[in-house]
N, C-alpha and C positions, 0 to 999 in steps of 0.2 A: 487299728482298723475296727471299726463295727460293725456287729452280725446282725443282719436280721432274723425274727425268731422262728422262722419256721421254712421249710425247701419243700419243692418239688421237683419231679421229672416230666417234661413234656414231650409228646412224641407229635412229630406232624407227616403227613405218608397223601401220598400217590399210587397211582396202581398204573402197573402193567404184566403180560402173564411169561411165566417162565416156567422151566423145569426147574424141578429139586434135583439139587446137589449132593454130591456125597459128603460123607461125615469127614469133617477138617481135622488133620494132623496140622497141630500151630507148629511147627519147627521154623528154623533157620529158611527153608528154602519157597515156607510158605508169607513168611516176613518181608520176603525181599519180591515177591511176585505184587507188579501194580492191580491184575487182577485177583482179587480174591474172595471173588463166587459171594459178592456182596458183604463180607464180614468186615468187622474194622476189628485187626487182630492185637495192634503196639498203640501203645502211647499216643506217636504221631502216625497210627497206621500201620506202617511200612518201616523198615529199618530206617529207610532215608529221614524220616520225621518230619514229610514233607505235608503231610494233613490235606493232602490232595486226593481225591476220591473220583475214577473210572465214571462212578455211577451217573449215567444222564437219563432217566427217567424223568426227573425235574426237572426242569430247564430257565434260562430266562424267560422264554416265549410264555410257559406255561407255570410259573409259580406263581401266579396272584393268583393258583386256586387251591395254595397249600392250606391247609386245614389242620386241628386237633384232633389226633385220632386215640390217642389215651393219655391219662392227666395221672402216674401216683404220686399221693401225700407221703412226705416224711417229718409228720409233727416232731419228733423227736431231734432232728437233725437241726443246724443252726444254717453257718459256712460251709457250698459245697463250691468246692475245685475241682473237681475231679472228672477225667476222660474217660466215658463209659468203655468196655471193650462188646465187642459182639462177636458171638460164635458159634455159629449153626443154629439161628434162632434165638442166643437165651444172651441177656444182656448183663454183666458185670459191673458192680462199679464200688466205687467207697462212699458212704456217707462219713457224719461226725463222727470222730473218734475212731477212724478204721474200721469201723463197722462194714462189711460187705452184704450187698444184696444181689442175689441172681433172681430176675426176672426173665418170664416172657417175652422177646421183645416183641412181640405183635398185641401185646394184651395188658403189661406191666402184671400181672398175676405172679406174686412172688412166688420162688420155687425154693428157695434156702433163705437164712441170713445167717453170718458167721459173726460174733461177738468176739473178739480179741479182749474184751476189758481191759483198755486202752487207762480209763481214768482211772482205774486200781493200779496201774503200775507205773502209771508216769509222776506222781510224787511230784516232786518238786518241780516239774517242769509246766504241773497245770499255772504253776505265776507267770508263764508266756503267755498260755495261750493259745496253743496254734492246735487246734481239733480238727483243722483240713487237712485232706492228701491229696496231691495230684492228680495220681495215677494208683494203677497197677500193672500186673505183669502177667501174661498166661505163656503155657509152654506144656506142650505135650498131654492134655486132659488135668493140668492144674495152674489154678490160679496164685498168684505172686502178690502179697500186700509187705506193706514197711510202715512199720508203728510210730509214731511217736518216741515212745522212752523206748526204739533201738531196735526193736524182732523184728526179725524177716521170717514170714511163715508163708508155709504152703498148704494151700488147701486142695482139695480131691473138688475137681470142678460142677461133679456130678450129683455130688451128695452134701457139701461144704462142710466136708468133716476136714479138721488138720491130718497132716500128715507128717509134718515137724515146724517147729522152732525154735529160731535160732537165734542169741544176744549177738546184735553186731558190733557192740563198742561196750566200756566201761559205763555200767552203771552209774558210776560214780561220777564218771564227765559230764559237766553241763553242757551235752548235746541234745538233738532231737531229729527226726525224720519228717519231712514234710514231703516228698518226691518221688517218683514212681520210680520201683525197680526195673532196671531192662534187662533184657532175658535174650542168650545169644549162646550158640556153641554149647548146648547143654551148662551155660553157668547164668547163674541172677547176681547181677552187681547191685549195689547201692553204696549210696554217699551218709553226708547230714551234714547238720545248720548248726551256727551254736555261738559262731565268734563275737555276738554283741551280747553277750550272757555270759563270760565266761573264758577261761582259759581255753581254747579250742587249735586242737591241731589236724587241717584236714587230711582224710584219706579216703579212698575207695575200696571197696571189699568185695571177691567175686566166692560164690560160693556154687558147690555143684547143684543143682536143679534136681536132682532126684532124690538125693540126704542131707544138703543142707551144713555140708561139711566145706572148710574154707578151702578154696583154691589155690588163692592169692591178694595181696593187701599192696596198695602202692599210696605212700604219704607226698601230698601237695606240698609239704612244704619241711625240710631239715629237722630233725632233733636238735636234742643237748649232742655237741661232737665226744666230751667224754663221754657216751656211751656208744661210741660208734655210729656210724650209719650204716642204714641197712641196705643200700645198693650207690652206685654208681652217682644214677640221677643225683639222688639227697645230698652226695658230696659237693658236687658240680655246681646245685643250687647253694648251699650254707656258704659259698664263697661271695655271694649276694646279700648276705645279711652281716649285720654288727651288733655287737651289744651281747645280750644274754636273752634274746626272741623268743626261746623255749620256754621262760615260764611265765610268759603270756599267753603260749601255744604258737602263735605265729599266724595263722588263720589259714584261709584255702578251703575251708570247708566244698565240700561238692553235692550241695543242697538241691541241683536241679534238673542240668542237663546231660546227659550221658547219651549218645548217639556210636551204634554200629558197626560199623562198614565192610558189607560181606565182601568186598572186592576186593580189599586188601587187608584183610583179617585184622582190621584193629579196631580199638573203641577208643574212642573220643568225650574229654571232660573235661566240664567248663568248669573253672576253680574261681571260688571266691574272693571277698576283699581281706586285708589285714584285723590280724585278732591284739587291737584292738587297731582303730580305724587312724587312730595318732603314731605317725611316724617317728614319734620322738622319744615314744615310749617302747615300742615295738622294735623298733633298729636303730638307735640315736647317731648313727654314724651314714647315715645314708642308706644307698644301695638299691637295687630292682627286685628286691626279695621274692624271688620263685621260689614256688611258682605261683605267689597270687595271680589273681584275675589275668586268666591264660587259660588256652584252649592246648592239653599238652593229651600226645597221641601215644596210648598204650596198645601192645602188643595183645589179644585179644585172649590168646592162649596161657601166657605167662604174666601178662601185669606189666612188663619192662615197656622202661619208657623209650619210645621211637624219637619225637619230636614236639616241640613246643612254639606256642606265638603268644608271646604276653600284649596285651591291650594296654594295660596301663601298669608299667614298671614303677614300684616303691609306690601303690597306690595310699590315698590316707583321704577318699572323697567316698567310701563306700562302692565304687563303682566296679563290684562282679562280674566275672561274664558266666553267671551260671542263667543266660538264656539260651533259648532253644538252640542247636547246634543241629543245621537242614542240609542236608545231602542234597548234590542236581549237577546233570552237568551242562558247562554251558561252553559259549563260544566268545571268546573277547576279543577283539584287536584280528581275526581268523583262525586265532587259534582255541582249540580243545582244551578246556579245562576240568579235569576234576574238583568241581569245588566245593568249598564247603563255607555257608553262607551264614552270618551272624548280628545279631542286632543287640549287643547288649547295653549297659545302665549307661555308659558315658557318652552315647548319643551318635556316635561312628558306626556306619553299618560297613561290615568286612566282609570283603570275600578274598579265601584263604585256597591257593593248591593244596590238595588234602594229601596227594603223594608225597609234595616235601615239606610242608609246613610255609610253604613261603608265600609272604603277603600278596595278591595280585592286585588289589584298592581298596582304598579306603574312604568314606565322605560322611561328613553328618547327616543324620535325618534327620535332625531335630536341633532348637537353639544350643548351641553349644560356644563356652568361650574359655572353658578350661586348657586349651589346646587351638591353636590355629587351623594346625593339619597333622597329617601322618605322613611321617617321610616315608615315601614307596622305596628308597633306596635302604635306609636303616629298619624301616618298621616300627620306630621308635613317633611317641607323639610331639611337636614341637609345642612342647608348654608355655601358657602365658604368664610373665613374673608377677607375683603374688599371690597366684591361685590355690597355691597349700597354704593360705592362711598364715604363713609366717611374720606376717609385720602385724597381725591383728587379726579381726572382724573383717571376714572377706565372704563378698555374695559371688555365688559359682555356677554358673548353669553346666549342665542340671543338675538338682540336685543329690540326696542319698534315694529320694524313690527312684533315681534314672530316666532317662528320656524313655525307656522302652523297658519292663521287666519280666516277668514270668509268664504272664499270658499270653498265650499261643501266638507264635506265626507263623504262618503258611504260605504253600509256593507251589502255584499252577504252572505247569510246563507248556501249556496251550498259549496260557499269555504274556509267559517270561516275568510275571510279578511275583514278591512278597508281599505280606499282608501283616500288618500288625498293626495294637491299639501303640500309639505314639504317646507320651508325658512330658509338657510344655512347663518344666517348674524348677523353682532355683534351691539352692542349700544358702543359709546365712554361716559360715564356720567358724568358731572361733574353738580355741584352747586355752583362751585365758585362764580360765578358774582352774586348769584341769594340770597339775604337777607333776613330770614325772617320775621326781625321786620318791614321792610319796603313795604316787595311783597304785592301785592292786586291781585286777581283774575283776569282773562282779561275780555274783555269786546268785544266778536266776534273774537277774535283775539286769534290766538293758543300760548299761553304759560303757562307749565306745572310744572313753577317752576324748571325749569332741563334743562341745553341744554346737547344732546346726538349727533351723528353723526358729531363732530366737527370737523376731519379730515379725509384723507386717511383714508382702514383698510387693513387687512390682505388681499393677492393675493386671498384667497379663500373668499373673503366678497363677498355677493351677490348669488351664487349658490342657486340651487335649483332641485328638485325632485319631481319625482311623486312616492309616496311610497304605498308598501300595506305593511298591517302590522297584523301582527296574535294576536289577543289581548289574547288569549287563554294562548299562551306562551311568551308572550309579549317581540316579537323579529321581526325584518326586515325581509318579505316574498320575494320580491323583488322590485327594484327601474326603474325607465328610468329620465335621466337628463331631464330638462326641462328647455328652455332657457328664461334667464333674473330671478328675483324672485316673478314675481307678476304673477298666473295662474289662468287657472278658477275651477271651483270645477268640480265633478265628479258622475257619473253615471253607476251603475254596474246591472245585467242582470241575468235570468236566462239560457240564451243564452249562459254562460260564457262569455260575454262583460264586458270591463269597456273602457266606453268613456268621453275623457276630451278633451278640449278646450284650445289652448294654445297663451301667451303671442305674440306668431310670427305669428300669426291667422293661425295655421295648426290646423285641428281637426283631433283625431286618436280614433282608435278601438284597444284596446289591447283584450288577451287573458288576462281572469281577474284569472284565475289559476296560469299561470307563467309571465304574464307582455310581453309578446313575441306581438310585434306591427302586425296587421294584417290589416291593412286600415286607407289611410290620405286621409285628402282634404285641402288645402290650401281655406280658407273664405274669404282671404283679406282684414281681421283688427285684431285689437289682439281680445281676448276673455277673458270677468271673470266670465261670467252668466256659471252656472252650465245648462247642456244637463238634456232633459228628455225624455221617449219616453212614447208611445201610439198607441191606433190600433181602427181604424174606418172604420166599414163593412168590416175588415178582413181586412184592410190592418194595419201593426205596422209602425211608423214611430217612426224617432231620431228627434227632435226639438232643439236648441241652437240658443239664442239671440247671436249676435254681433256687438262688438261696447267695448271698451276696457277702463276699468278706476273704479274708485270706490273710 
């Protein structure tokens, strides 16, 4: 990807008047409340990570007279991704390199920054690349960042002094962190990225919130069995895999999405694709190697694995499901569902019963011909022959960017839709050249075992859309083209708004009912950070980083 050279933050605000509130305790039961006295406290809000915001001050009637109410520069900064947080006034967020800024939010007038010196200790991993972060994490008067080269630290929200840090992995593994910590039950979990670099073997790590000391560690995906496993799951899964997987790592990384669930006390993780993306090299004997690209449900307290749904068993197309993982409940067929709702890389959007893990439907939103359908009775995808590239050079839709990936989707309860930037693009894959009695893992260096994109493609490669989508009836509500395939994620309203941020740095306001555009501004750089809003002493204001890349 390419960065443009320079970010800002742009605030846009309406007035209406209110009373001040009292000073926010961020805990567990202030996460899970839809109102919250105008702050935006997690990731996607709310535990649910639905990015859906009370606030109607704004409205459709009334946004064509949304305006600029404060511009700050951060010449310094390249690529931002990152979801501000807001809390009682003062606005958080990460620029490049994990750099944190606490502003004003009514003013953008810095009040801290906290310098991690991110590029002194990431070494070898600056030959990726990756200076964006998602997110962060706040919890009880401190805020939650995850570096790059692996620290989890906590800073005094107040003063942006540390308060500790923590190595979450092996220096030594060619890992990284690009993802916001969540923060739940007095613990900050995180993942990482790492499996096209590298031997990488994922896991998640919960540590306590107050010292920063481990709680619990749960691995996506089997060791070596001569050294044992270290629980249950791991064995259950290495009965899925062949060969010697471990010293490729195996992959599973959980680079993205980690969601909640105060209602049944567990937390939910989207696991990545196979380390390396060649199935031939990675398990030569077959197999559905769990738990890649699987949304598998931990015990929130202890780490132990509850239950799991793999999306795409024995994956070898890059297709993770470390997208956003969104809490709602809904109503199907008449009956109540707790669901939990998913859009990841292979172009199926799912919705899953989050009580027992079990599939409720499945449908594409996007071209897809890797797969006809999803058996609702198995779970399992009916694959089309030849789509792992076995007899050669085979074109796949979609490809390893995925029909849908990291940027934001969101889900208004008002109008029963999802909202996310959609990717209309193919993978060319072959293995020819790539051996596997002789591949070794890379060493910082991206190879997957696989070269994909290896020429031209179809007139229609590259497209893209901004789609809402009715997971109810699980079918297209309506679309708006979106130019280029890389956008930023999105934000929908009680106002009926849905606002997103686009690769050609136009920001728009749709009508989140029927997608009918009702307000741009052209930013003047592209945009991937997902928008948030918020409201201080009565006034609601739209927020959105820019600065274009990821």
């Amino acid at each position: 990807m390419r960065f443009k050279p320079r970010s800002i933050a742009v605030l846009l605000a309406l007035f209406a008047g209110a009373a001040p509130a009292a000073p926010t305790v961020v805990d567990d039961a202030a996460l899970a409340k839809e109102d919250q006295g105008g702050n935006w406290l997690g990731y996607g809000r709310t535990h649910s990570q639905q990015r859906y915001s009370p606030l109607d001050q704004i409205t459709a009637k009334n946004v064509a007279k949304l305006g600029i109410d404060w511009v700050m520069e951060l010449p310094e900064d390249r690529s931002l991704t990152n979801t501000p947080l807001v809390v009682d006034g003062v606005m958080y967020f990460n620029g490049s390199w994990n750099v944190v800024y606490a502003v004003d939010a009514t003013s953008g007038k810095l009040l801290w920054r906290y310098d991690p010196k991110t590029i002194g200790h990431a070494g070898d991993r600056l030959k990726i690349m990756w200076d964006a972060c998602r997110g962060i994490g706040y919890w009880k008067g401190h805020v939650y960042i995850a570096t790059v080269d692996g620290r989890l630290i906590s800073i005094d929200a107040k003063t942006g002094q540390e308060v500790w840090s923590v190595q979450t992995f092996d220096p030594k593994l060619p890992l990284f962190i690009t993802g916001a910590p969540t923060v739940f039950r007095d613990k900050v979990i995180i993942g990482n990225g790492g499996t096209e670099v590298g031997a990488a073997r994922g896991f998640v790590t919960a540590f306590d919130a107050a010292t920063g000391r481990q709680a619990w560690r749960f691995y996506t995906v089997p060791g070596n069995p001569a050294d044992g496993f270290e629980d249950e799951a791991q064995a259950m899964a290495a009965k899925t895999w062949t060969g010697e997987w471990w010293k490729h790592g195996g992959g599973g990384t959980v680079w993205h999405a980690m969601t909640y669930d105060p209602e049944f006390k567990r937390i939910y993780i989207g696991t990545g694709n196979g380390s390396p993306w060649n199935g031939k090299m990675r398990s030569p004997g077959g197999g559905d190697n769990l738990f890649l690209c699987s949304i598998v449900a931990l015990d929130a307290d202890t780490g132990k694995y509850v239950w799991h749904y793999q999306t795409v068993p024995g994956e070898v197309w890059d297709y993770n499901s470390n997208m956003d993982i969104v809490l709602a409940d809904l109503k199907i067929g008449g009956k109540a569902i707790k669901a939990l709702l998913h859009a990841p890389k292979n172009g199926f959007f799912y919705v899953i019963d989050r009580k027992t893990g079990k599939l409720v439907s499945a449908k594409p939103f996007a071209k897809v011909d890797w797969a006809s359908e999803i058996d609702l009775k198995t779970g399992r995808p009916v694959e089309r022959a030849g789509a792992r590239y076995e007899d050669g050079e085979e074109l796949v839709w979609p490809g390893p960017f995925g029909a849908h990936n990291w940027p934001a989707m969101s889900y208004n309860p008002k109008t029963g839709l999802v909202y996310f930037p959609a990717i209309e693009m193919a993978g060319l894959y072959t293995d020819k050249d790539k051996k596997p009695a002789t591949w070794t893992s890379p060493n910082y260096k991206f190879d997957p075992g696989v070269d994909f994109l290896r020429a031209d493609g179809p007139a229609d490669w590259g497209a893209a859309a901004l789609r809402a989508w009715d997971p109810v009836q699980q079918k297209l509500a309506w679309e708006q083209p979106l130019p280029g395939f890389w956008n930023g994620g999105t934000l929908t309203t009680k106002g009926n708004l849905l606002f997103e941020g686009r690769a050609d740095g136009k920001f728009i306001a749709y009508a989140a009912d029927t997608g009918k555009p009702l307000w741009e501004r052209s930013l003047g750089l592209g945009i991937s950070a997902p928008p948030i809003t918020y409201a201080v002493k009565g006034k609601q204001y739209v927020a959105q980083l820019v600065g274009w890349g990821g």
